[in-house]
Steps between C-alpha positions, in 0.01 A plus 500: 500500500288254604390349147854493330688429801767779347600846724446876369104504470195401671194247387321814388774570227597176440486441078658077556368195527367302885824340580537245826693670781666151547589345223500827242272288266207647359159337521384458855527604853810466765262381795412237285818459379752206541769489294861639569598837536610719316519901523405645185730808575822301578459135377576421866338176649339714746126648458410864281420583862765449703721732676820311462495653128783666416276704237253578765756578761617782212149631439449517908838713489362719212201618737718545777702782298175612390319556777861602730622774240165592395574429129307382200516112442709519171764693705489235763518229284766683327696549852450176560581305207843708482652405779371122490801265341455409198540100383759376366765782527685599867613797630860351519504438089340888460804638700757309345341568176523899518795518699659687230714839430348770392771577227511440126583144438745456209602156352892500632308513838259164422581166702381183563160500626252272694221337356164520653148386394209694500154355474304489186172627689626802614716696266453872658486871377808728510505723776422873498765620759318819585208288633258709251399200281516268768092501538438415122777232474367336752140488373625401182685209633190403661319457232713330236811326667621306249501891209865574466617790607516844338868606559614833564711691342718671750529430871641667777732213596628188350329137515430205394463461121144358401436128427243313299330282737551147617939597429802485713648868570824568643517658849729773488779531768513825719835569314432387110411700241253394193707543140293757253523500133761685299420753290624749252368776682634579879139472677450419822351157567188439557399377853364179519088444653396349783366156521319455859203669647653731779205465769560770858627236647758417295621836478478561865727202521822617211466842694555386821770270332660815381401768708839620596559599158184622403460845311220736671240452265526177607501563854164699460354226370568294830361861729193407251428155594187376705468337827145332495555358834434849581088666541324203581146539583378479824326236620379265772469664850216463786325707738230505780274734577290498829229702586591748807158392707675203622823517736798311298835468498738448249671159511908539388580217288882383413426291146628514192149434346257818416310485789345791778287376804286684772322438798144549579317531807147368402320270733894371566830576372495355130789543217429617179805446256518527119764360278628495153678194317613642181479239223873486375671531845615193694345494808657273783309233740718650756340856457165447498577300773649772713221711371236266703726580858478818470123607469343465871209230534252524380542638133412523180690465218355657117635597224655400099671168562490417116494148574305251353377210670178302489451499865344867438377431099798534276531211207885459553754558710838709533744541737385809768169225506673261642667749725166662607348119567843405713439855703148341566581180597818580746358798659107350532311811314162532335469555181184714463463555157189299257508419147464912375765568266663837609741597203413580145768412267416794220726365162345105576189640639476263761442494848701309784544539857795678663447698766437248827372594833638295806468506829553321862271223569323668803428780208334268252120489589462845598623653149282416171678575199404612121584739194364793382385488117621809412850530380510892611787555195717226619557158397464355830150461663454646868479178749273607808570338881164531663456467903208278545498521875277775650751599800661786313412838612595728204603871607245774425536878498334678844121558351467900490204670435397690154431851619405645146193233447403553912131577500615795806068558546457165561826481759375848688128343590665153645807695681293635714704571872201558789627726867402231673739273359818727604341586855535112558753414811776324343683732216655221364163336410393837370825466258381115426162576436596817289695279286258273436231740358735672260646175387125333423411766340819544234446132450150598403576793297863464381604250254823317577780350284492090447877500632643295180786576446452676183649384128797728337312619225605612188512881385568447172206230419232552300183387275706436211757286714241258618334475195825405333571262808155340462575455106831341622370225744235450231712400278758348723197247600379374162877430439505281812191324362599472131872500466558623126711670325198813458412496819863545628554786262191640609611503850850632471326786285255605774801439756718780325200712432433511902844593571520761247160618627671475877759677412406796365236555799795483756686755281204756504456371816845635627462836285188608600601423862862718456254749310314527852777680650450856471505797654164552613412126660566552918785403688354202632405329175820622388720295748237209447592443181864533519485255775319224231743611292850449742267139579399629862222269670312500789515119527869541593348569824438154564762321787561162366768376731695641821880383599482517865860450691546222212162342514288507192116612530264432287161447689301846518442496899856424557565766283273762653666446859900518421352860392314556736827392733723707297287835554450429858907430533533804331276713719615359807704637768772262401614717193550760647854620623580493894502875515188543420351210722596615820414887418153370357461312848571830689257685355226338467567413901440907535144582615302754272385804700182552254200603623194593285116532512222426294409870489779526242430608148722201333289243734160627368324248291548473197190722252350338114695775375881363619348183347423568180799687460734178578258312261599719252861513525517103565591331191380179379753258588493105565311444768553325828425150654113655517500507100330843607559748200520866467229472229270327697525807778461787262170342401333444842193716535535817728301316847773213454791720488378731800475132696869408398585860675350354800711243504811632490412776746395222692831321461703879576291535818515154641871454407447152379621409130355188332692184489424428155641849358866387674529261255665554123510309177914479447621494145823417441676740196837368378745753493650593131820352385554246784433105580178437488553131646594696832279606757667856640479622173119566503361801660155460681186732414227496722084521437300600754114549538391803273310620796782480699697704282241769485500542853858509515476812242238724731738440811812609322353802303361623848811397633703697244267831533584522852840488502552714196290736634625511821919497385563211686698367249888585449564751224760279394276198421403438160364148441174403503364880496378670251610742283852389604761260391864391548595735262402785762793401738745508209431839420451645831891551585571663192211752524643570893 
């Protein structure tokens, strides 16, 4: 508490008096405050404040076993308390003290004993050996220590008789006995109470003292005991995550600090790396030192240093500040940070800075730092590295026309393909010119995409969730301005209400999409969604860096040609096996004996009618290097197609094939399950012109017709026909 100075409440339930957090006194303020101190909690000369407290350093452990073993706070502080010593009496007088037999002492058996003196402050309850009443005692004791104690009247084993307080008891040797009163009547004596407060500890130590002679109960009581080294929470831990548009490579580091570091290919090769100093471990000079050698020039170096240093705004200083301003100075960084706080310290509500950015000198004018104002449900605030300079080319998706908002009247008037352009001498500039109409007029009548590279967006938000976040940074931002204690409820009230409000969209969310699954949606949207669901995305497409014989490649051009390489290596005569070299030589050294005419009904040109049939049966796939799409075709008017027949009876007549239609867009797929860092495991598809490809499927269905037709195929050939498959030659011998 803040007011009182004392531990187990806040200001808001504080019921005491303003006390000074320096000097315990009550009247006045502890920045104002001169006198000497003195902890109200301990009596120390130290400040209410400080974390040398032993009193402190016990509350601290309380809300470690609280927040570790998930418990309340009075079974933490109960935890706690019971195994912290207790003043005034050792473990070593305890054991000695109830190092005793277990039989009936008599008084032929009583000796000489050894006096000991106990404490007038802390006369203790008598124990309750099956641990039932060991809760109750010890609240009782709590609140009246100097109450004598209520004795019991029969115990399971002997002790020490009870003593008024402030007397001298005898310690009882492991082999006396303690006399008991005659009487007329043979009873059995009466077992004497216990005078100290057995905490765990304590009786964790007498049973390991005796644990070779321990009965089983007892040993079960051991099996029972706690470890609460064991559980602890998780914590602390860093990560990195880089957008795929940009080749990287990740950066191996060999440090003992939290720390994971990539390389990007921007402009140049720059090092991103982002690190993590937890607050209670010691972190060497030596480490962060090593740290620095390791990240390639030039870098940057973010992250939670939890230092404080006024170099970068802090009021005082502590030890990983003086580290981070000795990593400055010896290595010659930039510190690029202002004076924005980026941590919000939620039980002080006050805000300091601990997250730094830093970088390499050549580095420090082209990146502009700052801090987002939104929290986004954390306690740190976001800090933002801008590029200033305007030499950055940012990747952008290939801009592909929106087919479903084409205005295809429009497109038909401008597309508009005249005989008198395909009679022209040069077919290639018939091709060219081709081209260019259909392309002017999609641009006119198509709508394209912008090519961003589009936001993940998020299936499960709605109108209620931004209402709730709007309510959320509202109130977030007249804390900021006005600091009180209201306004701070306020805004952890709206913060909870968003996340309930978040959560419970993203669990309809989930159902409804699980819900979608049914029988009668197709088999396409059927294997779409269990893809999102198994995480599948197309933007693990993207190649972000190649290993080439060793050599790392980032750069997209170098990338493109070690493919490009690799394919032609692979399709070269130089993979293929001796054998099959020198019997390839032979025959294509053979001279064909082929003689044909035009009279021939398969070199007849082609009619509208064998073109609108491949039309139909063409699919519309990527297109080429022409950006020529099937769409576009189907909606040429009827003159237009009739002059694209000309042109490729044109081209079957004159036997030349256009130079632009040899070329192909090459995209490289990665195959499943192997290195995607090496270039032979990709497998090259190939785009070609969509005109191209239609002309392509009215020579081989003509082709096909013929021989079929004509049984110049072998019987015993099944691929690539139809009707027939591979399965045919597996049945055939048993049906012979």
């Amino acid at each position: 508490c803040f007011k009182c100075q004392r531990f187990g409440h806040t200001v808001q339930a504080c019921r005491g008096i303003q006390s000074c957090a320096r000097c315990s006194l009550p009247g006045h303020d502890s920045q104002t405050c001169s006198e000497t101190p003195c902890c109200i909690n301990c009596k120390s000369d130290h400040p209410a404040y400080s974390k040398t407290c032993p009193r402190w350093k016990i509350e601290k452990e309380i809300q470690t076993v609280k927040i570790k073993q998930n418990l309340s706070f009075k079974e933490a502080r109960k935890i706690v308390m019971d195994r912290t010593p207790r003043a005034g009496v050792s473990y070593s007088a305890v054991a000695k003290g109830l190092m005793v037999s277990s039989s009936t002492q008599t008084s032929s058996e009583a000796q000489s004993h050894e006096k000991i003196k106990i404490p007038t402050s802390s006369p203790t309850k008598p124990i309750s050996q099956n641990g039932k009443n060991m809760d109750k005692t010890r609240d009782n004791n709590r609140r009246d220590q100097t109450s004598p104690s209520k004795l019991n009247k029969e115990q399971k084993t002997t002790s020490v008789s009870h003593i008024e307080p402030s007397t001298t008891v005898n310690s009882i040797n492991p082999s006396s006995r303690i006399p008991t009163p005659k009487t007329d009547k043979k009873e059995k004596p009466k077992k004497a109470q216990n005078t100290f407060k057995e905490t765990k500890a304590m009786k964790k130590a007498r049973l390991q003292l005796h644990k070779k002679n321990l009965e089983d109960k007892l040993k079960d009581s051991i099996k029972k005991t706690k470890d609460y080294t064991l559980g602890s929470r998780a914590s602390g831990g860093v990560s990195l995550l880089v957008s795929r548009v940009f080749p990287y490579r990740q950066i191996n580091l060999n440090s003992p600090i939290q720390a994971v570091a990539v390389q990007l290919h921007v402009v140049s090769p720059l090092t991103i790396c982002c690190i993590y100093l937890p607050p209670n471990d010691d972190i060497s000079q030596q480490d962060l030192d090593d740290l620095i050698k390791q990240l390639p020039q030039p870098f940057i170096l973010m992250g939670d240093f939890n230092g404080h240093n006024p170099i970068w705004g802090s009021v005082d200083f502590n030890i990983k500040g003086q580290q981070v301003e000795a990593l400055l100075e010896d290595h010659c960084l930039c510190l690029l940070n202002d004076d924005s706080f980026t941590f919000f310290h939620i039980p002080s509500r006050t805000f300091h800075t601990l997250d730094l950015a830093i970088c390499s000198p050549s580095l420090a004018i082209k990146w502009d730092f700052s801090v987002a104002d939104d929290l986004h449900n954390s306690d740190h605030f976001p800090i933002i590295l801008s590029y200033s300079s305007d030499d950055v080319t940012y990747p952008q998706r290939p801009k592909r026309y929106i087919f479903n908002k084409a205005d295809w009247t429009l497109f038909s008037q401008m597309a508009l393909i005249s005989k008198q352009l395909v009679e022209k001498e040069s077919i290639d500039d018939v091709v060219y010119e081709i081209t260019d109409i259909l392309m002017t007029a999609a641009d006119a009548a198509i709508p394209k995409t912008s090519g961003k590279i589009p936001k993940n967006w998020k299936p499960w938000w709605n109108e209620e969730c931004g209402i709730a976040e709007k309510r959320q940074a509202k109130a977030w931002n007249r804390f900021r301005r006005y600091p009180t204690t209201d306004n701070f409820i306020a805004f952890k009230q709206e913060k909870a209400n968003a996340r309930r409000i978040r959560r419970r969209s993203q669990r309809n969310s989930w159902m409804s999409f699980v819900n979608s699954i049914n029988s009668r949606i197709s088999p396409k949207l059927l294997w779409d969604k269990i893809r999102k669901i198994s995480g599948y995305s197309k933007n693990s497409l993207y190649i972000s860096v190649l290993n080439l014989n060793g050599q790392v490649i980032t750069e997209i051009k170098k990338i493109a040609n070690a493919l490009g390489e690799t394919f032609a290596t692979v399709s070269s005569e130089t993979s293929y096996p001796p054998e099959f070299i020198t019997y390839k030589t032979t025959e294509e050294g053979k001279a064909l004996n082929f003689t044909t005419s035009s009279n021939e009904e398969y070199n007849s040109d082609f009619n509208l009618t064998e073109l609108n049939r491949a039309i139909d049966k063409s699919r519309p796939t990527s297109p080429g290097p022409d950006d020529i799409h099937l769409n576009m075709i189907t909606h040429l008017s009827e003159s237009s197609l009739i002059n694209i027949l000309r042109l490729f009876n044109r081209i079957w007549r004159e036997h030349k094939f256009p130079i632009s239609w040899r070329r192909a867009l090459i995209i490289p797929i990665a195959k499943p399950g192997k290195d995607p860092q090496d270039p032979t495991n990709y497998r090259p598809i190939a785009l070609t012109s969509c005109l191209c490809k239609i002309l392509e499927r009215m020579v081989n269905a003509r082709l096909v017709y013929i021989l079929e037709t004509n049984r110049w195929l072998s019987p015993f050939q099944s691929g690539f026909r139809r009707g027939r498959s591979t399965l045919d030659n597996i049945l055939r011998p048993l049906l012979i």
